[in-house]
N, C-alpha and C positions, 0 to 999 in steps of 0.2 A: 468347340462346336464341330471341329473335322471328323474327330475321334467320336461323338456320339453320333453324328449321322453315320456314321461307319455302324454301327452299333444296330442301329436300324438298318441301313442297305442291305447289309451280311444276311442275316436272318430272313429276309422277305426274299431275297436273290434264289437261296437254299429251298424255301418253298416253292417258291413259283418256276422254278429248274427250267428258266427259257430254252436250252441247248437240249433239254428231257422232250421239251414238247414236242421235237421237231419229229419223230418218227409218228407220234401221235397224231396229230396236225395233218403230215400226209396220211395217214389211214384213215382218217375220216372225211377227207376229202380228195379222194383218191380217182373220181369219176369227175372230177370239176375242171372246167379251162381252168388255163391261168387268169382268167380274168375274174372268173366267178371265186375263184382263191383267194384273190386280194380282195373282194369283197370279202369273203368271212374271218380273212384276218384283221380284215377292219372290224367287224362285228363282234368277234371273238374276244379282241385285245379293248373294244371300249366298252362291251360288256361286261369286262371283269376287272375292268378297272371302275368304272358305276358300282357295283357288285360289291369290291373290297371295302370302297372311303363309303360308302352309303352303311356298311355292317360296319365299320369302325364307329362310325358318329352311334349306328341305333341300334349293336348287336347285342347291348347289354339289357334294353328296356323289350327287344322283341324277345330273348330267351322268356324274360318276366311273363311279359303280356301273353305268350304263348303257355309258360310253365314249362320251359323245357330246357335241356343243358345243352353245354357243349359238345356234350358225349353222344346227346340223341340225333344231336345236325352231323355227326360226325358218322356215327351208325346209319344214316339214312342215306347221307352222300355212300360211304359204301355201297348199299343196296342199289340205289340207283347206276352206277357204274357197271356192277355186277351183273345186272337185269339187260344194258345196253351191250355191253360185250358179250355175253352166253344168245342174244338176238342175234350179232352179228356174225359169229362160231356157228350157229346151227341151223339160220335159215338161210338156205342157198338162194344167191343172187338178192337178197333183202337187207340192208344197210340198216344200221341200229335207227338213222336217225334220216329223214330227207333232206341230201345234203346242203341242196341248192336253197331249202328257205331254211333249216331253222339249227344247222350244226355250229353256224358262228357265234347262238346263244346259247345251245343247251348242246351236245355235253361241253363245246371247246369252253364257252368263257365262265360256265358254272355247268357242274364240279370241277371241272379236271380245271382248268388257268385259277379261278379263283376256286378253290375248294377248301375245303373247312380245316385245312391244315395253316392256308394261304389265309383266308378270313382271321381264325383266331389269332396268327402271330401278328397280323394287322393290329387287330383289338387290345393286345397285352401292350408291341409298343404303344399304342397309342395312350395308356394309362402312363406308362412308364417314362413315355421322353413326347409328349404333346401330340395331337392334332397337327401341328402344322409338319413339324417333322417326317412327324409317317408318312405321312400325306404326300411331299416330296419326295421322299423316298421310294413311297409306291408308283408313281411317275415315271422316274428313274428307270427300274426294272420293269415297268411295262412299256418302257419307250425302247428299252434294249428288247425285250420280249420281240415286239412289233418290226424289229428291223429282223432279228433272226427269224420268224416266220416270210416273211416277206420273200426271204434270200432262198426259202423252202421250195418254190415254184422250180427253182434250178437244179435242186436235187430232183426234184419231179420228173423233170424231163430228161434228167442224165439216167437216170434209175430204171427206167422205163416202163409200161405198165403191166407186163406178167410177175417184174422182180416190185412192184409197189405191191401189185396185190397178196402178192406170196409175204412180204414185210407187213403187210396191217393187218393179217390172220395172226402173224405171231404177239403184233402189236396187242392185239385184244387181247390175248392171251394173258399180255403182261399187265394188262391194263384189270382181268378177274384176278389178278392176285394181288394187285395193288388194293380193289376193292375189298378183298378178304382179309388185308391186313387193317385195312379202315374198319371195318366189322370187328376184327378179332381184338383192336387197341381199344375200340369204344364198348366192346363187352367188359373186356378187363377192367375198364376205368372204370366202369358201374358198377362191380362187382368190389373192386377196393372202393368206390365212396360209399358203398351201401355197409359194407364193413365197419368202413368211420362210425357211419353216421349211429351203426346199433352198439359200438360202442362205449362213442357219444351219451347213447338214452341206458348203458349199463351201470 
């Protein structure tokens, strides 16, 4: 039982890169008290945990219902990232997102906390060692996720705000290549299943 919850932890830990998030996290919320910051790490961390176990139970029936793969939610979360950080890079004094109502849900807790990298290894454990496992699992790393953001506010203030804001220009930066590489893996994947598939029907 140790060793397969280990099995699960590993892998969702790896996605969801809580220590990754922290430069992130402060660049999107860069202009917020401390206090409006713990709000969206509250918001952030329970919207992508909603977000994971709700696409574990129905991520398999909404590809169907929708007609679409893994590859396209994957291709799309790229774009969308892409779109939010080339906003932030090019429009002077204009934040991707306004941070005070709506960065705890979109981009912090979907894509970037729960993103389709996050969602699917959810989805595969969860075929492969249960529902309940995952499930605790994802817990787990997002109960660690939520104390490392938390501890974030203190990097905030030691950092201070000419070196924060100079840190989440390059943040974006890292954040459109990140996006590019989401793009670039869900072009490829489509391009080898479409291969299968014509030579599948050869």
């Amino acid at each position: 039982m140790g060793r397969e919850f280990l099995q699960v932890l590993i892998p969702l830990f790896v996605t969801i890169d809580a220590l990754g998030m922290v430069p992130v996290f402060l660049a999107f919320t860069r202009n917020l008290t401390p206090t409006q910051r713990r709000t969206v790490t509250l918001e952030a961390v329970a919207g992508a945990t909603v977000a994971a176990v709700a696409f574990m139970f129905l991520g398999n029936w909404i590809f169907l219902f929708l007609g679409i793969t893994p590859t396209d939610f994957q291709i799309a979360g790229g774009i969308l990232l892409l779109v939010l950080a080339v906003i932030d890079l090019l429009i002077a004094g204009k934040p991707a997102v306004d941070e005070t109502q709506s960065a705890g849900l979109v981009p912090l807790a979907v894509p970037l906390i729960a993103g389709p990298a996050t969602l699917t290894t959810a989805l595969v454990l969860s075929r492969q060692h249960g529902y309940a496992l995952t499930t605790l699992a994802l817990a787990v790393n997002f109960l660690f996720l939520l104390l490392v953001l938390l501890g974030a506010s203190g990097i905030a203030r030691r950092a201070g705000e000419k070196a924060l804001g100079a840190i989440s220009k390059l943040v974006m930066v890292l954040l459109a290549a990140i996006a590019i590489n989401f793009i670039r893996g869900g072009i490829t994947q489509a391009v080898l299943d479409t291969a299968v598939q014509w030579k599948a029907l050869r």
